[in-house]
C-alpha positions as CSV (number, residue, x, y, z in Angstrom):
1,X,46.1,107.0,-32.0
2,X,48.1,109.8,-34.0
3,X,45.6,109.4,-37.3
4,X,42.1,109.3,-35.4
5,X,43.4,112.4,-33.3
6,X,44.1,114.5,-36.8
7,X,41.4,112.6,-38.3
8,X,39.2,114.2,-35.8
9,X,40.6,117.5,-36.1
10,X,40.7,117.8,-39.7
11,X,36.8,116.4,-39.1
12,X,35.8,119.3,-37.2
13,X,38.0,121.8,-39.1
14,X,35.4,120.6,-42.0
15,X,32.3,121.0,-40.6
16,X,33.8,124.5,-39.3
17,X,34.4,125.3,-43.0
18,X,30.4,124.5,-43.4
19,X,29.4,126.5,-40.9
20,X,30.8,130.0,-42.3
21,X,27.8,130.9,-43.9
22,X,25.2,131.9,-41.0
23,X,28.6,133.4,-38.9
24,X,28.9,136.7,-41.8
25,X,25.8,138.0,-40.4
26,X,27.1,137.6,-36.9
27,X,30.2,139.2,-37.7
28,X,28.2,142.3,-39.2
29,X,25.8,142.6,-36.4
30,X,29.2,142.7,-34.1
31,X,31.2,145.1,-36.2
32,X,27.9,147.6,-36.8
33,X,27.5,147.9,-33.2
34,X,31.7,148.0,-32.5
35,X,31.7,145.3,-30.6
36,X,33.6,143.1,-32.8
37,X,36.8,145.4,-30.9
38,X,35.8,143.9,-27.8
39,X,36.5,140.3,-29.1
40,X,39.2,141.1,-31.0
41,X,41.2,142.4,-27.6
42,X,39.9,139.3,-25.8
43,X,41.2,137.5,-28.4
44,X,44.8,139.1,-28.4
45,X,44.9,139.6,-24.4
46,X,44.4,135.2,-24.7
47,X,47.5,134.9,-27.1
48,X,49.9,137.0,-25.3
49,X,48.9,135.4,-22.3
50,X,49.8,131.9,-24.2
51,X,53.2,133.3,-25.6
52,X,54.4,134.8,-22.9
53,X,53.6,131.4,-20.6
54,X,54.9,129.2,-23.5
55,X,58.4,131.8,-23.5
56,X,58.6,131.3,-19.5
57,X,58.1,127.7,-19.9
58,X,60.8,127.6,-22.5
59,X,63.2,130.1,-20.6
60,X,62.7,127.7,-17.4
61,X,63.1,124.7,-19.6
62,X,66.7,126.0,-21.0
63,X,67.9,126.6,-17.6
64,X,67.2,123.5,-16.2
65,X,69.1,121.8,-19.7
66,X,71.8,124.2,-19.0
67,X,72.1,123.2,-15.4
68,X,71.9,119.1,-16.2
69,X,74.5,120.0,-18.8
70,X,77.2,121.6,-16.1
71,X,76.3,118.8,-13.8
72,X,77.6,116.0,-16.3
């Protein structure tokens, strides 16, 4: 199950790769006009939004360990 999941990402990761030619001209349109700015906050508002659920997930996460560890 393992290899045909990374087989499939690696897969579409290649056809990405193939793909890079036609996305420059996107790319410029989006920078000319400044709106390349616009995705690029999107884009950061989306990871800090994943870090800082993945840091409460792990704060909760050492808590409960902590409080199974007193318990024993």
């Amino acid at each position: 199950m393992k290899k045909t999941f990374f087989s499939l990402i690696f897969l579409m990761a290649a056809m990405q790769l193939f793909a890079q030619d036609n996305g420059v001209e996107m790319a410029d349109s989006l920078r000319s006009s400044g709106k390349i700015y616009v995705v690029v906050i999107c884009i950061v508002i989306i990871l800090v939004g994943l870090l800082a659920y993945l840091f409460s997930i792990d704060k909760r996460l050492k808590k409960i360990e902590k409080e199974s560890h007193n318990n024993k």
